[in-house]
N, C-alpha and C positions, 0 to 999 in steps of 0.2 A: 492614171497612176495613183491618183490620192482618191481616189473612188473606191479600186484595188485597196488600198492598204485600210480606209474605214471600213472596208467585211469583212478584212481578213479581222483586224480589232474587234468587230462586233462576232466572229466566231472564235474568237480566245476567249471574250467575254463570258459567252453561252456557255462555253468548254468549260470555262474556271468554275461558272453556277452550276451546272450539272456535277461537277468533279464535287465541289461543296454539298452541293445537297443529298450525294452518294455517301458522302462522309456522315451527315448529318444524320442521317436515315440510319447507318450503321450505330453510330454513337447512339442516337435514342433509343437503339432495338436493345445494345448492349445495358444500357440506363433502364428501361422499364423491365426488360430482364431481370436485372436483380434484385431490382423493386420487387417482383415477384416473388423470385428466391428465400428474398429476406422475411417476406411475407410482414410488411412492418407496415402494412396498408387498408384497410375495410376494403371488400371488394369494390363499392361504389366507388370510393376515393380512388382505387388502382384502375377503374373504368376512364372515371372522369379525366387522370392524368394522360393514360394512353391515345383518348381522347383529343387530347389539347395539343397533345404533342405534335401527333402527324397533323391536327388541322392546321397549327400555328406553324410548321415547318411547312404546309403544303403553300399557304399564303403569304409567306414570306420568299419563298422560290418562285412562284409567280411573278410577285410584285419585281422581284431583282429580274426576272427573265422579260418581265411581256414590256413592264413599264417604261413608258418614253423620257421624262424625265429624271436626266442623270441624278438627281439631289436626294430623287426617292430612289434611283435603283442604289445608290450610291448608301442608303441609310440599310435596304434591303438586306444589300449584299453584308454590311457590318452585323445587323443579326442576325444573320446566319452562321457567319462566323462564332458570334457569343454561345450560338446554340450550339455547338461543339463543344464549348469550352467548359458550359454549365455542368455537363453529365458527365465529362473526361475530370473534373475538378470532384464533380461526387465520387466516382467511383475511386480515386486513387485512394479521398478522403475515407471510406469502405475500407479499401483493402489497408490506410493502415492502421484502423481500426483491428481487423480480422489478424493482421500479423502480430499486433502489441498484445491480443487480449491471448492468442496460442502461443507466444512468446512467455505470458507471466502465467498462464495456464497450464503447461508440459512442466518435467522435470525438473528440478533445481537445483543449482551444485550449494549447498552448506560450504560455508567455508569456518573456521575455529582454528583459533590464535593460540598457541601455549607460549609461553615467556617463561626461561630460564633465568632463576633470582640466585646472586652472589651475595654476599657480604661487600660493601663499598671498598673494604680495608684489604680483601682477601685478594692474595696474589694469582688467582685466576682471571685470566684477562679475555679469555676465548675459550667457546666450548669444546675445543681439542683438548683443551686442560683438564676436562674432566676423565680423560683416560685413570683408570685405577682408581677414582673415587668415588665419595659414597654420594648419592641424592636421592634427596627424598622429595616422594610423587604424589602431588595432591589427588584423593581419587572421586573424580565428579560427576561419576558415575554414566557419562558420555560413550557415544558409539565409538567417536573418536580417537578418545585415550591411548586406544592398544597402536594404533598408526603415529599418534604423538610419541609416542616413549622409542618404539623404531624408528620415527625421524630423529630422534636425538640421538637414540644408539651410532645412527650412520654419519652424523654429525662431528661425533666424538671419534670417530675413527679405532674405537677400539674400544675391550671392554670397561664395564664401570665396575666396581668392586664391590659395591654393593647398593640395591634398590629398594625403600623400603615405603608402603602406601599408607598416606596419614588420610583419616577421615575428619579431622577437624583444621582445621584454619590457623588457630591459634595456638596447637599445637604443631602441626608442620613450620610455622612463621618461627617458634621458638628455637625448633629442633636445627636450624641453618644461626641461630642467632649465640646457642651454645655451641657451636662448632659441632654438635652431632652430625651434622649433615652438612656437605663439602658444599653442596648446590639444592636449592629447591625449584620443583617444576609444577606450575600452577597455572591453568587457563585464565586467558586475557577476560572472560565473561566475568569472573567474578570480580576484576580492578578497581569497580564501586565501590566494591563491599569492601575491599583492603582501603583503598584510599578514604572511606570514611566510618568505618569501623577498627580498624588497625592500622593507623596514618603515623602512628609512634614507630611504632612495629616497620611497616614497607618501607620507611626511611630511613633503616637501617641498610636497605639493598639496591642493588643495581641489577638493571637486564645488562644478560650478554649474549644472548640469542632467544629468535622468535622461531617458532617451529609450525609451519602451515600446516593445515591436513583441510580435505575434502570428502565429501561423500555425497551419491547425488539420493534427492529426496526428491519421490513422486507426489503430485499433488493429486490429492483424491478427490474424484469427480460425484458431481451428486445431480440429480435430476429432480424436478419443482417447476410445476406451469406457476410463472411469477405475476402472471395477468392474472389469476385465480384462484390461488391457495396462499395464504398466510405463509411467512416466512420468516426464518432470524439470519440475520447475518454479521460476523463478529469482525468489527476494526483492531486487528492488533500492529500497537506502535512500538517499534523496538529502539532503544536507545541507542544507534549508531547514523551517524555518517555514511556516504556513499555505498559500496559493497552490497546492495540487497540479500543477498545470499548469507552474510557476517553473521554467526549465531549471534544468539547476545538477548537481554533480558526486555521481556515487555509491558513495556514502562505505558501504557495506553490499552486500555480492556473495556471495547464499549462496544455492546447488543445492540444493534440495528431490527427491532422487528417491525414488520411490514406488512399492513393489510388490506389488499392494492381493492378488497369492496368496500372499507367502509374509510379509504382513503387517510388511513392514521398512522402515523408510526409512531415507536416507545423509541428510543433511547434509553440503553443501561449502564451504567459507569460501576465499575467495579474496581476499587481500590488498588494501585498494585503491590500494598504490602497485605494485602488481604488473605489473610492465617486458613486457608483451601488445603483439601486433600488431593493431591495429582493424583489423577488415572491411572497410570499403569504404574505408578512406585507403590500407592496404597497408603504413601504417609504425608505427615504436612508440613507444607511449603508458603515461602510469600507466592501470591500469582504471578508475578513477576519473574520469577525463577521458574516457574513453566515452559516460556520460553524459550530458553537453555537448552530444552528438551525437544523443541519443532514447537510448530503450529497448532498440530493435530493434539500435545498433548495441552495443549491451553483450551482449545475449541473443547475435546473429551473433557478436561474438568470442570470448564462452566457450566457443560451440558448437563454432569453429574450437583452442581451445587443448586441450578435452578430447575432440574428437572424438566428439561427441554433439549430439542433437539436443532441444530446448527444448521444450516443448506450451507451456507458459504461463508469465506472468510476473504479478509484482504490484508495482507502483511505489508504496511509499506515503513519508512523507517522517518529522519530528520529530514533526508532532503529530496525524500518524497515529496515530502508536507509543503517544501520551499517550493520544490520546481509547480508544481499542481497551480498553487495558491497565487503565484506569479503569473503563469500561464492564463487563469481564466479573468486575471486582472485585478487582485488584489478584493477581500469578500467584507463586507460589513456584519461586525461581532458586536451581540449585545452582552454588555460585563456589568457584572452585580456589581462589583466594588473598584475603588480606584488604587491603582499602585503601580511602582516602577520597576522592573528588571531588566537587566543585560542591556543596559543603552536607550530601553523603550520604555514610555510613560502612558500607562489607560488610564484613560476616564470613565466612572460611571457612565453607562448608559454605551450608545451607540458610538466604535469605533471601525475606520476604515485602517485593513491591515493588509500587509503584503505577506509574503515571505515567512521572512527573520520574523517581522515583528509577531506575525502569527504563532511562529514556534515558541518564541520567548513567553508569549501567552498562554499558552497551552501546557508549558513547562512549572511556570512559576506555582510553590506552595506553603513556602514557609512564612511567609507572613500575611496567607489567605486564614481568614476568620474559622476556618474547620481543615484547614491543610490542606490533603490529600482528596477528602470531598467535595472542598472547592475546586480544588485544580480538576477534576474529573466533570465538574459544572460548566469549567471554564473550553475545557475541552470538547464538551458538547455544545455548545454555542459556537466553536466554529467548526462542525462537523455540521450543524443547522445551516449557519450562512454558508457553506459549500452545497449544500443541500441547495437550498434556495438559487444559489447563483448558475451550476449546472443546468437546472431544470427551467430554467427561463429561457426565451428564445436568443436573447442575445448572445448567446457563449456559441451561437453558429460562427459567427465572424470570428472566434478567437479556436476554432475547431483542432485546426491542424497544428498550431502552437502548442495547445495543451494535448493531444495525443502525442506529439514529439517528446514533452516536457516525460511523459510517463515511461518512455521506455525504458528496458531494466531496472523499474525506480519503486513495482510494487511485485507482490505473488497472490495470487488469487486459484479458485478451483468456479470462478464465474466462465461459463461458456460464451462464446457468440451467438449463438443462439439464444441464449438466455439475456442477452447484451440488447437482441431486436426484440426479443417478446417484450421487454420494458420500454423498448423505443416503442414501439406501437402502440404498446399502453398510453403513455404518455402525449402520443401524439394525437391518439385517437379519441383521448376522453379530454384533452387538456387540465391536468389534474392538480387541485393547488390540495398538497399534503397538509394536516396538520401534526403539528411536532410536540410529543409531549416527555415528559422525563420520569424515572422512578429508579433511584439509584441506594443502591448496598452504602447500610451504617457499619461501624462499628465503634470498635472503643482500643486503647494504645495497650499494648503490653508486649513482652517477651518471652521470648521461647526458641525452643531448636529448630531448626529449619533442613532439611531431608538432603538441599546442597551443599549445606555445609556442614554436613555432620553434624555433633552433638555440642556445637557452637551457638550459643541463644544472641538471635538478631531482633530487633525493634519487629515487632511485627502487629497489624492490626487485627481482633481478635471479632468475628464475626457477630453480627444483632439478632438472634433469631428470628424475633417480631420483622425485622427490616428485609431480612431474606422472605419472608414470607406475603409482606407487602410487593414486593418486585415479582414473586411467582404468581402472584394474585393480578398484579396490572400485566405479564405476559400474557398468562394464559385467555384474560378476558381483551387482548388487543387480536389474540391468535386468533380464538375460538368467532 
């Protein structure tokens, strides 16, 4: 009987090994598979893996099957186990690579805020009350607009009595502050520019209704062998919170060019009050206020100022920056100067930052030695140390975390494909980049600005010599 019952155990045993190494066999054929697909491999290295696989899998099913002592089949049998787990743990790691990057790659819904402004003292309490009166409509020259004024029409439940479209700022702001106008209606994009250009003014008002509108925005696809041809690609940071989609101003404009044969990249920091022609309006704006407009028409007017051409962008926003920087475990920034914001204190020289403290760095500029030019220095230092910290082996172990941290959290027109060509780059040649900088001067002045009508905002007024310096270190990083 107990003869019986040890063959029957030693035939579950074989059963279970066989069952395992069927498994196993599958898993690695699905694993080198893709391996292939990805093409992220030198032929020899895709040889030598395929290679290793089955011998290592063949030799470890052996040792679990033929061997007599339990302690080695007993070790056996747990690597074979692990050998499942390795390739099932890559590929999920893959696929959610492949879903986050055609998730921020496809369409996008824009979303834009309007806010209906009262007088604080005015006995309108709700935008039903604006039945039979007058307001006036700031016009921001937005795709939007025409779907904000019918969200408000429908709002109101009936008609307004009269609608009339201010092109300036400081003229609309007046026009609700003389009682000309019962209510004014002005997009949430611009609340910077009220809150610190006319903060006398907004404070005379109160919201009493937000009016949402969306539209979706495709993202345009571009094609570039990035193993082999010179490339630019532009970081734009938009000043909000959560929402990826939240139009809104971008407060972060930095060239990424990349020259994967003589293993260099520039960095280009471009002011965001920097006095630029937008592309498709024809007249001039802060860069910043680009933005407002999408992506495409910040990427079209850099293109137009340096005389270059874009492959790709990445739109992420504040708490991109957070989740990202969190995720791969916090990067070491080197900072020219020392100073305190928002609860954090730098030191000259090398700091360890998270998050927040990353953002509060990248943000800070009024009490930087050149403002706006520091903070855009300050900014590239930790787009370096992200740099840096990605492209080293360790950020394997924190993989899935930081692909989590990113979803919904940036917009890009980078392919998958274009994602492996640099993984194989990278893996193939093990490449230590060097990081150099060449960044847009100017000088302070003001003038009108194309968003806000014929209203003169603070704006920085471009260096010829300095634009021409930055076209001079693109084109010899490109070429």
């Amino acid at each position: 009987m107990a003869k019986k019952k040890k063959e029957n155990n030693k035939k579950g045993y074989k059963r279970a090994v066989l069952l395992f190494f069927f498994i196993t066999l599958v898993s690695l054929f699905i694993f080198v598979y893709k391996i292939y697909k990805m093409d992220i491999l030198k032929k020899e290295y895709f040889m030598i893996l395929c290679i290793t696989c089955v011998v290592v899998a063949l030799v470890i099913f052996l040792l679990a099957l033929k061997s007599k002592k339990g302690f080695t089949r007993f070790i056996a049998f747990f690597i074979l186990i692990v050998l499942n787990i390795i390739p099932i743990y890559f590929l999920y790691n893959i696929n959610l690579t492949e879903s986050l990057i055609t998730s921020a790659s496809n369409a996008i819904t824009k979303r834009e805020i309007y806010n209906v402004y009262v007088l604080k003292e005015s006995p309108i309490r709700k935008v039903s009350d604006l039945k039979d009166k007058k307001i006036g409509i700031f016009n921001n020259n937005s795709k939007t607009l025409i779907k904000a004024v019918a969200g408000l029409k429908k709002e109101v439940k009936g008609a307004l009595k009269k609608e009339t479209y201010y092109d300036e700022i400081d003229t609309i702001l007046n026009s609700g502050i003389s009682k000309e106008e019962d209510a004014i209606f002005i997009t949430s994009t611009l609340e910077n520019i009220l809150n610190e250009q006319y903060y006398e003014m907004i404070q005379k008002y109160k919201v009493i209704k937000t009016i949402e509108v969306s539209e979706v925005e495709k993202v345009k696809k571009t094609t570039t062998d990035i193993t082999k041809d010179s490339f630019v690609m532009y970081i734009s940071g938009i000043d909000t919170y959560g929402n990826i989609g939240t139009v809104s101003r971008s407060d972060v404009n930095i060239l990424i060019a990349v020259n994967p044969k003589t293993n260099k990249i520039l960095l280009v920091n471009t002011p965001r009050d920097y006095y630029v022609k937008l592309h498709s309006k024809g007249a001039y704006d802060k860069l910043t206020h680009a933005g407002i407009y999408g992506i495409e028409e910040s990427v079209n007017t850099l293109e137009d100022l340096y005389d270059i051409k874009i492959a790709y962008y990445i739109k992420v926003n504040f708490s991109s920056l957070i989740k990202l920087i969190d995720a791969i475990g916090g990067v070491e920034v080197d900072s020219k100067y020392a100073f305190s914001y928002d609860g954090y204190t730098f030191r000259k020289g090398k700091n360890k930052l998270y998050g927040k403290a990353a953002l509060a760095f990248s943000r800070f500029r009024k009490g930087l030695p050149e403002g706006d030019i520091s903070r855009g220095e300050n900014q590239e230092a930790v787009i370096k140390a992200i740099i840096d910290k990605i492209t080293s082996p360790s950020i394997i172990t924190n993989y899935s975390s930081i692909i989590g941290s990113l979803e919904k959290s940036f917009v890009t027109n980078i392919s998958t494909e274009d994602i492996y060509k640099l993984a194989k780059y990278q893996m193939n040649n093990t490449v230590n980049w060097e990081v150099t900088n060449a960044n847009a001067l100017g000088y302070d002045s003001f003038d009108v600005t194309y968003s806000t009508g014929r209203t003169k905002l603070y704006v920085m007024k471009q260096n010829d010599s300095s634009i021409l310096s930055v076209k001079t270190s693109l084109k010899s990083l490109l070429e």
